[in-house]
ZAZA-83012 format. One record per residue (C-alpha): residue number from 1; residue in three letters; x, y, z. Coordinates in steps of 0.05 Angstrom, whole numbers. Example, Ala and Ser with C-alpha at 12.3 -4.5 7.8 and 13.67 -1.06 7.14 Angstrom:
2
[1,"Ala",[246,-90,156]]
[2,"Ser",[273,-21,143]]
//
This chain:
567
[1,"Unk",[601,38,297]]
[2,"Unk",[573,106,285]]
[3,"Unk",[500,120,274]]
[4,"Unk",[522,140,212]]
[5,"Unk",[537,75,185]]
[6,"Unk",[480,35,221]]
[7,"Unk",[435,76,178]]
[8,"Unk",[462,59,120]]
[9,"Unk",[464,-15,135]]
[10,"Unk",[399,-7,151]]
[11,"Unk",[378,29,88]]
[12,"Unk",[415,-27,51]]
[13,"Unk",[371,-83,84]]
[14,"Unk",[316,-52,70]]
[15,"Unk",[331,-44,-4]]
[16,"Unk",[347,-121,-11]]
[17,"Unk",[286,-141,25]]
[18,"Unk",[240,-102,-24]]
[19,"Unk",[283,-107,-85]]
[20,"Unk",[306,-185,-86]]
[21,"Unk",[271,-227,-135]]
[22,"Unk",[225,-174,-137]]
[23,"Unk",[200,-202,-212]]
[24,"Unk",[191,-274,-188]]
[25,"Unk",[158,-255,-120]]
[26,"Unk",[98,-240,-119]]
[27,"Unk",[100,-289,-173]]
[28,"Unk",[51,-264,-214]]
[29,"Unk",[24,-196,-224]]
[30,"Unk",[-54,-176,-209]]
[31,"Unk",[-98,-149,-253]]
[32,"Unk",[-87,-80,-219]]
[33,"Unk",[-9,-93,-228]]
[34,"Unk",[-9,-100,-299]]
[35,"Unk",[-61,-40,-318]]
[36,"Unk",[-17,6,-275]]
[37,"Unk",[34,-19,-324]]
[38,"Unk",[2,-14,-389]]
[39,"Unk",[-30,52,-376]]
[40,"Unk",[38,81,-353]]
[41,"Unk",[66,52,-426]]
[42,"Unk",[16,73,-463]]
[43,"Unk",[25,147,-426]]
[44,"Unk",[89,147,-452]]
[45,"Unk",[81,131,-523]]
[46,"Unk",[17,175,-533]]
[47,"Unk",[2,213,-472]]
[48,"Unk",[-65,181,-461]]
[49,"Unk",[-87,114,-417]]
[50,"Unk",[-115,53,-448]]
[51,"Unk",[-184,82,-456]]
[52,"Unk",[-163,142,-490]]
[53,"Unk",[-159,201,-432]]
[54,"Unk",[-103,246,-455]]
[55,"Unk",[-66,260,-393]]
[56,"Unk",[-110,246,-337]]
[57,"Unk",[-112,277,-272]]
[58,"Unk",[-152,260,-241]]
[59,"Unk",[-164,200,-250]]
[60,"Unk",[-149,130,-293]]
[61,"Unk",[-214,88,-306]]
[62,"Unk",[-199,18,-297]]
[63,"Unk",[-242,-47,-287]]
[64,"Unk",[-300,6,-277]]
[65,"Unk",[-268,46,-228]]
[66,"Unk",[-234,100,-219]]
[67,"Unk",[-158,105,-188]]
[68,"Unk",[-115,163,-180]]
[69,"Unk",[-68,174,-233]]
[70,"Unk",[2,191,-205]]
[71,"Unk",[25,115,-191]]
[72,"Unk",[18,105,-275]]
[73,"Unk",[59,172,-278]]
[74,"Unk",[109,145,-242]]
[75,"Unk",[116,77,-279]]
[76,"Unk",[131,121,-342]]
[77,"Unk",[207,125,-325]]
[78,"Unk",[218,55,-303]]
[79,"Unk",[184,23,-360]]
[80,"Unk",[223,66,-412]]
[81,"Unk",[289,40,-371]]
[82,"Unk",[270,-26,-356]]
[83,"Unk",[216,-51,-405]]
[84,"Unk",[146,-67,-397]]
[85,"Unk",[152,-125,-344]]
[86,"Unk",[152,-138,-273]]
[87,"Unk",[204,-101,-246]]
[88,"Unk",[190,-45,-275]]
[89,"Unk",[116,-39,-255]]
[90,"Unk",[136,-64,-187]]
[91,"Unk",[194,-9,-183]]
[92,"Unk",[162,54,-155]]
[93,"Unk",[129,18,-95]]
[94,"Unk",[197,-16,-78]]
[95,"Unk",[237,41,-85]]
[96,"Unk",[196,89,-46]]
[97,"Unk",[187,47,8]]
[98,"Unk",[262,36,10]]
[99,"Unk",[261,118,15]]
[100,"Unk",[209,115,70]]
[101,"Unk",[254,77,114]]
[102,"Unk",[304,129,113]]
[103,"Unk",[250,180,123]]
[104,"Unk",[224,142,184]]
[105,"Unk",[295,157,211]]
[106,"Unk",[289,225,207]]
[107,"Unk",[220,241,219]]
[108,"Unk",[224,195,285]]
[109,"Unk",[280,247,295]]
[110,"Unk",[237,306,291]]
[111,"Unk",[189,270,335]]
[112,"Unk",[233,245,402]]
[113,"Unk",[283,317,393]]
[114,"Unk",[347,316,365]]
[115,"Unk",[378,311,437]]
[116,"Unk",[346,243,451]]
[117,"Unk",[380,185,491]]
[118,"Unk",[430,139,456]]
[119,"Unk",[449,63,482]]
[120,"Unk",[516,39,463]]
[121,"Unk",[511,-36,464]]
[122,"Unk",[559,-78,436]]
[123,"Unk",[598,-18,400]]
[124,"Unk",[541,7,373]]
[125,"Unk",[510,74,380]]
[126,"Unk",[438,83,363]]
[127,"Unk",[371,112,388]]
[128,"Unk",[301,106,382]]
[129,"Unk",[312,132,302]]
[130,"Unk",[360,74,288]]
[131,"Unk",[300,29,323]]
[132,"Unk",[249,51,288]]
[133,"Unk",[272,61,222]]
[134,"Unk",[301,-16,229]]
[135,"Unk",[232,-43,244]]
[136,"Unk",[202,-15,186]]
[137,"Unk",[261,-42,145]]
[138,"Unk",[241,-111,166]]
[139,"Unk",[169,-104,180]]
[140,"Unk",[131,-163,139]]
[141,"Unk",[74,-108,134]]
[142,"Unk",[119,-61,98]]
[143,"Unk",[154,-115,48]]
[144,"Unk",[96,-152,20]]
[145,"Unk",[70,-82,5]]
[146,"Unk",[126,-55,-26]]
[147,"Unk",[139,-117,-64]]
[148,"Unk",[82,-105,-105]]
[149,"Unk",[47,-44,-151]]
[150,"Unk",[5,-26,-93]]
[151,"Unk",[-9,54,-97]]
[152,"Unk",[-17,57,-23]]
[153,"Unk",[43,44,-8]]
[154,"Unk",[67,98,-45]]
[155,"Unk",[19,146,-14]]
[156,"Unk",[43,126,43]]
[157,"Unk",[108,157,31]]
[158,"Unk",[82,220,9]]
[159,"Unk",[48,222,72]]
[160,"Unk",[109,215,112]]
[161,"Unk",[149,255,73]]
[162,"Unk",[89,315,85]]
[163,"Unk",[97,297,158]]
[164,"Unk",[169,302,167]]
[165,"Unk",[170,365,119]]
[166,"Unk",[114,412,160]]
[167,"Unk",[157,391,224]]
[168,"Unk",[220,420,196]]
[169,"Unk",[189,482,169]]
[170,"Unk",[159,496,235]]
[171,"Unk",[217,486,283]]
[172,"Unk",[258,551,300]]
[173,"Unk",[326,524,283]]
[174,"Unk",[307,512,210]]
[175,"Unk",[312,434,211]]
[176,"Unk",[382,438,187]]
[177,"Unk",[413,392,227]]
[178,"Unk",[350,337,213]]
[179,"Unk",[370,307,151]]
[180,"Unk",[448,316,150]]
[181,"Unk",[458,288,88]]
[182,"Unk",[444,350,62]]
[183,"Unk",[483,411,67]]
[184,"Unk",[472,467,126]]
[185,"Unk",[460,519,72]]
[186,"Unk",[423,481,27]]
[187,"Unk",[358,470,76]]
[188,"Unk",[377,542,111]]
[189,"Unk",[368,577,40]]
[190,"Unk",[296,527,30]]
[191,"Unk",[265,544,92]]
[192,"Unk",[280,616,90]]
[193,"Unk",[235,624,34]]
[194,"Unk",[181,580,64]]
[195,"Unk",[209,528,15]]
[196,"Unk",[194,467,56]]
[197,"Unk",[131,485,82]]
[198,"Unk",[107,485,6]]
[199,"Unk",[141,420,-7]]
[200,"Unk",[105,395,57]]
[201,"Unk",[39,418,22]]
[202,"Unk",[52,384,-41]]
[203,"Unk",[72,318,-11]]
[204,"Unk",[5,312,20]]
[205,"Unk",[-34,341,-49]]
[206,"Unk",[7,284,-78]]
[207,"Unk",[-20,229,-41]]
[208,"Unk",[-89,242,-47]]
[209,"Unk",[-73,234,-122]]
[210,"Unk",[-45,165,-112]]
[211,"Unk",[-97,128,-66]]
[212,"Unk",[-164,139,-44]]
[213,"Unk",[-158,135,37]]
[214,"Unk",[-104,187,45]]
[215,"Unk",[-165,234,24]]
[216,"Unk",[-188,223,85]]
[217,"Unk",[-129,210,125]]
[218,"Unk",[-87,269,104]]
[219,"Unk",[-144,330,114]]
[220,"Unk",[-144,293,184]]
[221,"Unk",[-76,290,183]]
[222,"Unk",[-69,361,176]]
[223,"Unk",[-112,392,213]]
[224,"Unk",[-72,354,274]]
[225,"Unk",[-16,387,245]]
[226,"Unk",[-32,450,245]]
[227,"Unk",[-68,452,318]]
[228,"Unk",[-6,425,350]]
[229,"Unk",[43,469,316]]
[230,"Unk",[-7,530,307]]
[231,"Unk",[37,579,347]]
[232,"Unk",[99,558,297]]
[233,"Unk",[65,576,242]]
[234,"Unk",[49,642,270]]
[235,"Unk",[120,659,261]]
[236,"Unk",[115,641,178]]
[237,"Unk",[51,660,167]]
[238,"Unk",[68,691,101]]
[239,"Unk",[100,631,72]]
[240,"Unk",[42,581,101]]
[241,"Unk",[-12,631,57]]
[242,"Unk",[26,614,-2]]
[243,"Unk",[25,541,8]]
[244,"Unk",[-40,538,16]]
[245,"Unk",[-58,574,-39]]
[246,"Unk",[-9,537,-92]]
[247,"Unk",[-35,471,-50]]
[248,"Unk",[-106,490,-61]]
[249,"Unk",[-98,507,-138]]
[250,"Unk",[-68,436,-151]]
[251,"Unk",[-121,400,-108]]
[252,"Unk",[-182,437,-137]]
[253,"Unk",[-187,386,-199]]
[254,"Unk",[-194,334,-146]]
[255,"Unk",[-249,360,-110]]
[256,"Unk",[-291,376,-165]]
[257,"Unk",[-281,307,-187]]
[258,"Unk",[-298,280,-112]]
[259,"Unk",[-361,309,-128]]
[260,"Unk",[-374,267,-182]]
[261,"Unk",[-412,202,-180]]
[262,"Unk",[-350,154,-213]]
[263,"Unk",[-314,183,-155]]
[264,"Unk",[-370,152,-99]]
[265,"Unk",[-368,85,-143]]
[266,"Unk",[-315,48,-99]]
[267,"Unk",[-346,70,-33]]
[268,"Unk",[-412,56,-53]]
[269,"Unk",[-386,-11,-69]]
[270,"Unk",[-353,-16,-7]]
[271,"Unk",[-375,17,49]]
[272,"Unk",[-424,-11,113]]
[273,"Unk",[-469,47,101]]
[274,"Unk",[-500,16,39]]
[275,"Unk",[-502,-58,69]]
[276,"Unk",[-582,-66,72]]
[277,"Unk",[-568,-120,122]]
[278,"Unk",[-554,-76,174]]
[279,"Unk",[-619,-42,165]]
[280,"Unk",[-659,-113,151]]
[281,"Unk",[-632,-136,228]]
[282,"Unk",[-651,-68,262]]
[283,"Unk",[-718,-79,233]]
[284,"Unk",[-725,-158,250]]
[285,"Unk",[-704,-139,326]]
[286,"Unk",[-752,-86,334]]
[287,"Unk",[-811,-127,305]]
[288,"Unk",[-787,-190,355]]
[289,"Unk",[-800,-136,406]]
[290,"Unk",[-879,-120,378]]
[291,"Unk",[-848,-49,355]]
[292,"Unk",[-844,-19,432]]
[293,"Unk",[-817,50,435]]
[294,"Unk",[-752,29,467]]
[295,"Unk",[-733,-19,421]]
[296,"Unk",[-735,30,366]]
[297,"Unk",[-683,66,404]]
[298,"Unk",[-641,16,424]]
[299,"Unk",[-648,-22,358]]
[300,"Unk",[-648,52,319]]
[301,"Unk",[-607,42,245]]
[302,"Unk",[-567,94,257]]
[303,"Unk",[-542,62,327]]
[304,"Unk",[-537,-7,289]]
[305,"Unk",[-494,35,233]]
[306,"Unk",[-444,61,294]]
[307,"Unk",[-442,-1,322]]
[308,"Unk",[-415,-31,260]]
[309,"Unk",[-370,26,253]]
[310,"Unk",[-333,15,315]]
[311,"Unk",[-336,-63,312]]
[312,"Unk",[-302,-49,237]]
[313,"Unk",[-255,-2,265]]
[314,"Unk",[-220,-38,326]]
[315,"Unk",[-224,-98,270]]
[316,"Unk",[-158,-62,246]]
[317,"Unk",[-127,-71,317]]
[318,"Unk",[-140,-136,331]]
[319,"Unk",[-79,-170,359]]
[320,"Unk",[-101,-239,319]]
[321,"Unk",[-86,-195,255]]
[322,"Unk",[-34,-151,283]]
[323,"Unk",[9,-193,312]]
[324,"Unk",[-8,-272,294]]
[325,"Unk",[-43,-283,239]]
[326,"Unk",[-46,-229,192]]
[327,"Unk",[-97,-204,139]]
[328,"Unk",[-142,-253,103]]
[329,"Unk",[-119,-241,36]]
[330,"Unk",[-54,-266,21]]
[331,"Unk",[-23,-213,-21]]
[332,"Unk",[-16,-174,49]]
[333,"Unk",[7,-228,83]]
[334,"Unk",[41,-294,87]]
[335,"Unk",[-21,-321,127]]
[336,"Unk",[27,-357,185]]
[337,"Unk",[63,-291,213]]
[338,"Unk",[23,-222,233]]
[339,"Unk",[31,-160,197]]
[340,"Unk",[82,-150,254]]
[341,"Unk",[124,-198,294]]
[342,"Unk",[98,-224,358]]
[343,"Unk",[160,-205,400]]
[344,"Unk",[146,-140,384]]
[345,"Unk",[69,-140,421]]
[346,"Unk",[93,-122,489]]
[347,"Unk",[140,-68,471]]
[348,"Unk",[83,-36,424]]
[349,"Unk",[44,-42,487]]
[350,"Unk",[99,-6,532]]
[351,"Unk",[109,40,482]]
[352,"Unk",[37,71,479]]
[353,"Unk",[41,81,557]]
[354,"Unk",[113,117,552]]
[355,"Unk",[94,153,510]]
[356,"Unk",[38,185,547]]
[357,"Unk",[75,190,615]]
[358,"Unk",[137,218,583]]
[359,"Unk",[101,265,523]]
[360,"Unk",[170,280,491]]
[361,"Unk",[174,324,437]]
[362,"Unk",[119,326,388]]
[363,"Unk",[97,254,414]]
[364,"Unk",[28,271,406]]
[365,"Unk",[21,262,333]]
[366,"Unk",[36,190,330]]
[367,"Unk",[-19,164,364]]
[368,"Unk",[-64,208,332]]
[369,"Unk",[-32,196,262]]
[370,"Unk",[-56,119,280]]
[371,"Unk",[-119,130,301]]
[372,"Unk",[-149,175,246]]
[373,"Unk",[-104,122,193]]
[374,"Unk",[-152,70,208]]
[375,"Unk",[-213,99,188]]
[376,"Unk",[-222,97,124]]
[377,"Unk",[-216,17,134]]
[378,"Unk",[-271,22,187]]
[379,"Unk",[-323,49,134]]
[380,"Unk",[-310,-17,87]]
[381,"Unk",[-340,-87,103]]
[382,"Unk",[-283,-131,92]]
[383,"Unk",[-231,-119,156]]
[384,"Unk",[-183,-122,179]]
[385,"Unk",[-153,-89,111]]
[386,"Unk",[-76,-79,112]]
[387,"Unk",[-74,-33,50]]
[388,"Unk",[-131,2,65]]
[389,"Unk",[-95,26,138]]
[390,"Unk",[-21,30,105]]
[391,"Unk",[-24,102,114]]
[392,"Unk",[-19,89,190]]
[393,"Unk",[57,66,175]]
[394,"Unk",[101,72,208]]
[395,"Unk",[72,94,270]]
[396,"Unk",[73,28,303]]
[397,"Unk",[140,16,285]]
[398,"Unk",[154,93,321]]
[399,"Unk",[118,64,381]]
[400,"Unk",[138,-1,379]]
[401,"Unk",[212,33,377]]
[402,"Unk",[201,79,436]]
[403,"Unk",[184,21,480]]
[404,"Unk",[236,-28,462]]
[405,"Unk",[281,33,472]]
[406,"Unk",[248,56,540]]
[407,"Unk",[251,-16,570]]
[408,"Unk",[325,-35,547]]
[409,"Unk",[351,39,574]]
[410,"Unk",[317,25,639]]
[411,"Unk",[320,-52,647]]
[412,"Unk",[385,-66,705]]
[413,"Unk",[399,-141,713]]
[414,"Unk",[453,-168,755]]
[415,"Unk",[467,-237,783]]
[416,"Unk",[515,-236,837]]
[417,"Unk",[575,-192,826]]
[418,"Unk",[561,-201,746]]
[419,"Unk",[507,-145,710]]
[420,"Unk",[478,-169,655]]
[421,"Unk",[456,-103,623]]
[422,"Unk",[463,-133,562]]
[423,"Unk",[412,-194,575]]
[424,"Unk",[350,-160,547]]
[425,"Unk",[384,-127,482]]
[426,"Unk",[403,-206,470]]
[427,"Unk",[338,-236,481]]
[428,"Unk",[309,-192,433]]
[429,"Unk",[365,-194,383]]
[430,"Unk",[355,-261,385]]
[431,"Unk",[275,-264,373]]
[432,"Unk",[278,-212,321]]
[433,"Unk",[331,-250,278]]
[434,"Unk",[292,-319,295]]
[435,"Unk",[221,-292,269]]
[436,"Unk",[261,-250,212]]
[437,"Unk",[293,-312,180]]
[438,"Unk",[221,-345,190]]
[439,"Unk",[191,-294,154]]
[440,"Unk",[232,-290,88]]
[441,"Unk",[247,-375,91]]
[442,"Unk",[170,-381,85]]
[443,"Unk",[163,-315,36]]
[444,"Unk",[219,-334,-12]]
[445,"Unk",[207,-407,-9]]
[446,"Unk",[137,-436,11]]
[447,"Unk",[89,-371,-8]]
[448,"Unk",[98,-369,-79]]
[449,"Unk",[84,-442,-92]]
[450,"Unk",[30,-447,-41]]
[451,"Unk",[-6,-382,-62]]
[452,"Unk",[7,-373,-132]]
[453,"Unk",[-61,-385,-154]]
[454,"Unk",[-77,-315,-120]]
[455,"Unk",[-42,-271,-158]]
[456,"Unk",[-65,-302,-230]]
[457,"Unk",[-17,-339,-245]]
[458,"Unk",[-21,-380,-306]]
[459,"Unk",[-39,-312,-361]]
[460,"Unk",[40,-299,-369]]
[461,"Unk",[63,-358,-393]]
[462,"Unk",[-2,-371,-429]]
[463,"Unk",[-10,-306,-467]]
[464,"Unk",[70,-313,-483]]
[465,"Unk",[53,-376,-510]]
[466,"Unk",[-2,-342,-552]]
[467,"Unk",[46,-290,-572]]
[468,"Unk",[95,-336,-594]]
[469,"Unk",[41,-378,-647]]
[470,"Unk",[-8,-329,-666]]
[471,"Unk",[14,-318,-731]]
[472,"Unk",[-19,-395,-738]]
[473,"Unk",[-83,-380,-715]]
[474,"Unk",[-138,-319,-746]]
[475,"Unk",[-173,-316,-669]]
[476,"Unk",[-148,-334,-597]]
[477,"Unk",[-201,-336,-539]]
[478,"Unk",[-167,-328,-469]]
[479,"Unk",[-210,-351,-415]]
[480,"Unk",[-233,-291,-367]]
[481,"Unk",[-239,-343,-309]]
[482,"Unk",[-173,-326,-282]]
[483,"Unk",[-192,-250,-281]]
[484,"Unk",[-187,-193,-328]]
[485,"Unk",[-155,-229,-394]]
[486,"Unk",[-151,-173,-438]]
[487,"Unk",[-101,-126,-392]]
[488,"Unk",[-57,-186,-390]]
[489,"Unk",[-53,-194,-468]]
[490,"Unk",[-45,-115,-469]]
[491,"Unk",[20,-120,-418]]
[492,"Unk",[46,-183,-436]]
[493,"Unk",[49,-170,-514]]
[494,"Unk",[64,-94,-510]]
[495,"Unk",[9,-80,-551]]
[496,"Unk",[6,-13,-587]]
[497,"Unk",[-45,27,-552]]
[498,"Unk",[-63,65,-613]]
[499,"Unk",[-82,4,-650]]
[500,"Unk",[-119,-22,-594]]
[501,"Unk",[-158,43,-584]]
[502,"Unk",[-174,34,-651]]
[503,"Unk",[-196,-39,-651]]
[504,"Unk",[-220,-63,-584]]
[505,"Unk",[-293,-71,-573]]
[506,"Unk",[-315,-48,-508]]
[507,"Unk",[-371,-58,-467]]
[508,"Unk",[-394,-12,-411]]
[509,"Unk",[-446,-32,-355]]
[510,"Unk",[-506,0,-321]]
[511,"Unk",[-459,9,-257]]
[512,"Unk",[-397,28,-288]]
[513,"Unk",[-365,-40,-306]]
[514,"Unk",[-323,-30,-366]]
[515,"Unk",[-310,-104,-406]]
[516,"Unk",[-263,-110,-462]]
[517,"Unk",[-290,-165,-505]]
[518,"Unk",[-237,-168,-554]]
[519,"Unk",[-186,-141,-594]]
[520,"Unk",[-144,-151,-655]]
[521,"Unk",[-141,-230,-653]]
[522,"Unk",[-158,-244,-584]]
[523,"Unk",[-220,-244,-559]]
[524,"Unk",[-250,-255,-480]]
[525,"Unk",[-315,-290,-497]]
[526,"Unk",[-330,-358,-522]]
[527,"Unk",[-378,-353,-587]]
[528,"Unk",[-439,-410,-592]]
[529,"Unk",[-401,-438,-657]]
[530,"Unk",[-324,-426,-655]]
[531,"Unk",[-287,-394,-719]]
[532,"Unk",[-240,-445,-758]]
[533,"Unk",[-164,-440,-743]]
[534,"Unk",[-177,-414,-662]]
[535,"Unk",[-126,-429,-616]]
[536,"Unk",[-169,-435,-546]]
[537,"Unk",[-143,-426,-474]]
[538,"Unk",[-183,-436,-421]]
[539,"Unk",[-188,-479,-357]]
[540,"Unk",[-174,-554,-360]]
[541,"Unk",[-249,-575,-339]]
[542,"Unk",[-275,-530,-399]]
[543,"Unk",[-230,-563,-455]]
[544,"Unk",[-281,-607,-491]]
[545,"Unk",[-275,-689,-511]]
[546,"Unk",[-234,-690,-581]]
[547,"Unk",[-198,-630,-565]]
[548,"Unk",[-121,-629,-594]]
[549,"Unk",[-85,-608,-527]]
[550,"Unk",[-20,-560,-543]]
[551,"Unk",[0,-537,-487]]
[552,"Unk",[-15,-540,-408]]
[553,"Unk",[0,-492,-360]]
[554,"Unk",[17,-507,-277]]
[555,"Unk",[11,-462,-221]]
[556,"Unk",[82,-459,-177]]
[557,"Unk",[53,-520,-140]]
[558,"Unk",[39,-573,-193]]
[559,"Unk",[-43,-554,-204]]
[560,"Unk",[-65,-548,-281]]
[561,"Unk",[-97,-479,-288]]
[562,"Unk",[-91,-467,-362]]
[563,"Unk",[-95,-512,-423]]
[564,"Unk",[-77,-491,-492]]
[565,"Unk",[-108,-531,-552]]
[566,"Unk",[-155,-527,-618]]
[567,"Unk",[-218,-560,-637]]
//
């Protein structure tokens, strides 16, 4: 079979694995989930997001903080086609990590030369592209993110597709024969006119306006870039000026807003720097010592801060969460499998050291594209964090790749008069299929019952219940113990976001909290003496003696969560 093809099957895999019951699992959506989706309807009936902003930029304000923008703008389209649901909200991270598959193909291309080694086992051609580009397709890391509306995940393609895209521009045969889908002429004609080096530039201005650690990572990212290749782009100066100028005209809005104190909200919220603990400890340990000299230097804040840093980094590559357990927080994991298979630890391994021995090609920016990817996450107190290092994707699928590749081309086995070249390929075959089928037989079957409860579930059905009565009742209270009620009763009853700009009453906090408490007929917060004719939902330990019970509402495994009923 021709590489060809194998990409194509692989492609295909990867599109199922994201795109199958995509609406059902995750089987419910988060809080963040359904404001991407109401903001990006509510963009496309009036141009502004549910608080009003008339196209923002910038930023959308949401929950008290503030997001990039361009995952809403790219809901628009598949909410007009699809509806407001699921699917469609979900459809931009599934899709584009389908397409960062395929450009993990070609960038690993640009990477390992286009002349690189090919094994032909069992009829099949394929190299270290095919490899790579396959363990990404199937990586458990990759699907449960692309499964769902997270915005890094989408970043994360933008970052790739910058990558791959500076790496053509700067390579003297023009990159045509990199992506040969497309015709010789086509990319000849682009590059020319410095065409893809702007592109590049844009695709990494884009994904600093879809999530927050790519404006970190990419700067970094860049800067790598452009030392490595800095004799390349000697030879199109002209068109790299231009880029940076268009590039710096489109990011300027974001760095005046960086400046800005909602834009330090999150990491205030989040980082070590602000954890008075840290501080508290350092100043305990030097007392204990009666305040010598060298205990303020050994037990010095700003020591205590870097050790925490480091500790919070190398968090991120522990091989518990890597490769056996997996993050804490099970919408990035299953909890019983690592963000990456366990066969694939010793060829990750391998892979780092042939990569250094052999320095192929541009080699050198994947490991550095890893390192600088993870540390963001090392600034934040809860690691590891697999969406907060997504943007080191897929460089340890690359690596992983090279040594699986390296070890197979080199690994001679024979028994006798018999060689068993073929042993190793077999074996590993074998593994990867075993700990695939594990994978999707516990994510299709056992995670959305066991784990429901984590991504809200209970508000659809509950709030479609609503829907379906309220002409019955004057007022409906929806409990806010499940998290965020009212962006749940804007999504699931398509509410017009004129008339609830008009209506809602809103609520914002000394530290930037924004609460809805109500809107319309549905309100968020229980009142000391309850109106007549108000249908209540709320949790089944809050539903007082007397109450007429309507309706109750089960997680996926058989727990009440929600109980409908009046008083």
């Amino acid at each position: 079979m021709s590489r060809k093809y194998i990409l194509i099957l692989i492609i295909l895999l990867a599109f199922i694995l994201r795109f199958y019951q995509i609406s059902n699992i995750p089987p419910s959506l988060t809080w963040d989930e359904a404001a991407w989706g109401y903001n990006a309807y509510s963009l496309g009936i009036n141009g502004r997001d549910e608080f009003g902003k008339f196209l923002p930029i910038t930023y959308i304000e949401s929950f008290g903080d503030f997001k990039p923008p361009l995952y809403a703008y790219l809901s628009i389209l598949p909410i007009k086609l699809f509806g407001l649901n699921e699917f469609s909200v979900r459809f931009a991270s599934a899709f584009l990590g389908t397409l960062t598959v395929l450009l993990t193909y070609f960038l690993t291309k640009q990477i390992f030369s286009q002349k690189s080694q090919l094994l032909d086992i069992w009829h099949l051609k394929f190299g270290i592209p095919e490899v790579a580009s396959l363990l990404l397709a199937i990586s458990p890391w990759h699907i449960l993110l692309s499964r769902a509306a997270f915005e890094a995940n989408v970043a994360t393609f933008f970052i790739v597709l910058g990558v791959l895209l500076f790496f053509i521009s700067t390579q003297n045969t023009k990159g045509a024969s990199s992506i040969s889908l497309i015709p010789l002429w086509i990319w000849r004609r682009i590059n020319t006119s410095g065409g893809l080096f702007l592109l590049s530039v844009l695709s990494f201005t884009a994904s600093m306006y879809t999530f927050n650690t790519a404006r970190v990572v990419v700067p970094l990212l860049v800067f790598g870039l452009i030392t490595g290749k800095r004799k390349a782009l000697l030879n199109i100066k002209k068109q790299v000026f231009i880029a940076a100028v268009i590039g710096f005209i489109i990011f300027l809005p974001l760095g005046l807003f960086l400046k800005t104190p909602q834009a330090q909200l999150r990491f205030q919220e989040v980082n070590i720097f602000s954890d008075p603990s840290v501080i508290e400890r350092s100043n305990q340990q030097i007392k204990n010592d009666n305040n010598a000299f060298w205990s303020k230097i050994i037990h010095n804040r700003r020591l205590a801060y870097s050790v925490e840093f480091l500790r919070h980094y190398f968090d991120n590559l522990n091989p518990s969460f890597l490769f056996f357990k997996g993050d804490g927080n099970p919408k990035f994991s299953t909890q019983d499998i690592g963000q990456m298979y366990v066969w694939e630890l010793p060829f990750f391994i391998f892979g780092f050291l042939y990569l250094f021995r052999n320095r192929q090609g541009n080699w050198w920016i994947v490991p550095y594209w890893l390192l600088i990817a993870i540390l963001p996450a090392a600034t934040a107190r809860e690691t590891p964090h697999a969406l907060r290092i997504e943007a080191a994707l897929p460089t340890f699928q690359i690596i992983t790749a090279y040594g699986l590749f390296q070890i197979i081309s080199n690994f001679k086995f024979q028994i006798s008069n018999f060689k068993l070249n073929y042993l190793l390929p077999s074996i590993v075959f074998v593994l990867a299929l075993f700990n695939l089928a594990y994978f999707m037989h516990n994510y299709f079957v056992h995670y959305p019952r066991e784990f429901s409860g984590e991504w809200q579930y209970g508000y659809r059905e509950a709030i479609n219940y609503a829907k379906s009565v309220e002409d019955q009742y004057s007022n409906i209270y929806l409990t806010d113990s499940l998290g965020r009620p009212y962006i749940y009763t804007l999504f699931y009853t398509q509410y017009d976001p004129n008339k609830f700009l008009q209506e809602a009453k809103i609520e914002r906090e000394v530290f930037g909290f924004v609460k809805v408490k109500n809107f319309g007929k549905y309100t968020f917060e229980k009142t000391q003496e309850p109106s007549v004719n108000t249908l209540f939902i709320d949790r089944p330990g809050n539903v007082p003696g007397g109450a007429n019970i309507l309706k109750e509402f089960y997680l996926l495994n058989g727990e009440k969560i929600l109980t409908a009923y009046t008083i």
